[in-house]
C-alpha positions as CSV (number, residue, x, y, z in Angstrom):
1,X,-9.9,21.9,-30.9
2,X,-10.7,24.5,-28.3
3,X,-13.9,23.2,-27.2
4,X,-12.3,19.8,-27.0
5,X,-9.0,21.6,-24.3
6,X,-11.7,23.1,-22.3
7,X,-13.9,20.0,-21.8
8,X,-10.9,17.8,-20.9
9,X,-10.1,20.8,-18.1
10,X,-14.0,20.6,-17.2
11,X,-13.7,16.6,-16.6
12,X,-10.4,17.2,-15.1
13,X,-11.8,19.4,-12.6
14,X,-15.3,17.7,-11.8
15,X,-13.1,14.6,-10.5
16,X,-13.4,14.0,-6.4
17,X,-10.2,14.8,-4.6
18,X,-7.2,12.5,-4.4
19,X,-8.3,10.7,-8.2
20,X,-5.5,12.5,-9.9
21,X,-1.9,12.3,-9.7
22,X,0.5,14.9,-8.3
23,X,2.5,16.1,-11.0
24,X,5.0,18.3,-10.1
25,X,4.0,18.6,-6.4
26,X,6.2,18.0,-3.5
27,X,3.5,17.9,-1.2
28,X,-0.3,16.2,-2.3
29,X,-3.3,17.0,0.7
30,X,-5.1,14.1,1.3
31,X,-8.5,13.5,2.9
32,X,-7.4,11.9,6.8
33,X,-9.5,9.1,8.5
34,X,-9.2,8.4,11.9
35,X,-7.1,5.1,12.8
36,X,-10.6,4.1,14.8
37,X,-12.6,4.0,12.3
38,X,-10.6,2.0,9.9
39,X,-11.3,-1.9,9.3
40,X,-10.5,-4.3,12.1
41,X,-7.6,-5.5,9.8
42,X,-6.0,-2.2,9.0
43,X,-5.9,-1.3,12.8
44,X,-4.5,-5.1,13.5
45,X,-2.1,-4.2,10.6
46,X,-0.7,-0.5,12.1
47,X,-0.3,-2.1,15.2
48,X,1.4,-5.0,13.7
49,X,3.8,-1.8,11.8
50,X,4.6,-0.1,15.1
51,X,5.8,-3.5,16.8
52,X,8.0,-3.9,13.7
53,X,6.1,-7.3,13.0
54,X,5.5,-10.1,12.8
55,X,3.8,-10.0,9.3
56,X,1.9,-11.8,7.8
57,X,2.7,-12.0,4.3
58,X,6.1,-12.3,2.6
59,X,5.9,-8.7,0.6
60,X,5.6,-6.8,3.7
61,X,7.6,-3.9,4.6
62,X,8.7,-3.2,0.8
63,X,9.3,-0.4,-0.6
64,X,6.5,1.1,-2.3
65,X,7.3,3.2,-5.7
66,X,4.4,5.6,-5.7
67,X,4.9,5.5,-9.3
68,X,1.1,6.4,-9.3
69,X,2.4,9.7,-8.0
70,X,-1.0,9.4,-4.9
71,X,1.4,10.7,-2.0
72,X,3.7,13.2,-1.9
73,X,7.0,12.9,-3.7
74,X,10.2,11.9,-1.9
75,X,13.3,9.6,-2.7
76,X,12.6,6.1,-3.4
77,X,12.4,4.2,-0.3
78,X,10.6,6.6,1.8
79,X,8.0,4.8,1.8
80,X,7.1,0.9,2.6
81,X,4.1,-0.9,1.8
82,X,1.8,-3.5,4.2
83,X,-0.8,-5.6,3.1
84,X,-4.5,-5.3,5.2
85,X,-5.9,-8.7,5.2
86,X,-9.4,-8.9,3.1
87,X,-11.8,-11.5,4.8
88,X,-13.2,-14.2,1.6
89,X,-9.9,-13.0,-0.7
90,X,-8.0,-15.8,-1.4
91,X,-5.1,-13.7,-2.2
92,X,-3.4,-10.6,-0.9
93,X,-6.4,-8.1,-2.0
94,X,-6.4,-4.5,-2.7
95,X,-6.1,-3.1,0.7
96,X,-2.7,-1.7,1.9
97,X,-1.5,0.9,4.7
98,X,1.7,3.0,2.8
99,X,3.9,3.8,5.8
100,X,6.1,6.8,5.7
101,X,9.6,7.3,7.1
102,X,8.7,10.1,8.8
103,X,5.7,8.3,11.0
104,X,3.2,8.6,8.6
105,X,0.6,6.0,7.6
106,X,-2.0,6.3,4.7
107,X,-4.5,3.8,3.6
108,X,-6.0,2.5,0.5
109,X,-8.8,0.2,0.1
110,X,-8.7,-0.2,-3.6
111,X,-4.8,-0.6,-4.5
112,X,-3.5,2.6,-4.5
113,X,-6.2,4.3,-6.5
114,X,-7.2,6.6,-3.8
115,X,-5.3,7.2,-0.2
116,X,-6.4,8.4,2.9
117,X,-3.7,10.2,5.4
118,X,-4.8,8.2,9.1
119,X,-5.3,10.6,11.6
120,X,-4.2,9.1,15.4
């Protein structure tokens, strides 16, 4: 039983930053990527955030849960959700910037698996 604890707290370990859930964390550090080096789409998107729209696609601008726990916690409607256009999808695709109240953007190229905090 012990050997089976300490290899779960091995795999937990050996998994690349941002892959796990904050648990009881106010605060989760992300890796940053700089707003010029995202996709054409996600740049068209933020600006399309800071003019306040127009968007796109009908689910814009909801609130996002975070049940997945990625970002930091705070009080439900902190944070809003915007969909990054994937060239070829014929639906919304996985690609999203998660804006924050407080000015901050993150983005996530597989649906909300991993999140990066862009840097301006």
């Amino acid at each position: 039983m012990l050997r089976i604890f300490l290899l779960a707290l091995l795999v937990l370990s050996l998994q690349p930053a941002g892959s796990q859930p904050a648990r009881d964390s106010a605060y989760v550090q992300l890796r940053e990527t700089r707003a010029d080096v995202l996709p054409k789409e996600a740049r068209d998107t933020l600006k399309l955030i800071k003019k306040g729209g127009p968007f796109p696609y009908p689910r814009d601008g909801v609130v996002f849960g975070n049940f997945e726990r990625r970002l930091s916690l705070n009080e439900r409607g902190y944070y809003r959700e915007f969909t990054v256009p994937t060239p070829g999808s014929n639906n919304r695709g996985a690609r999203r910037i998660i804006a924050g109240r407080n000015g901050e953007y993150y983005y996530t190229a597989d649906h909300y698996k991993t999140f990066r905090r862009i840097k301006e």
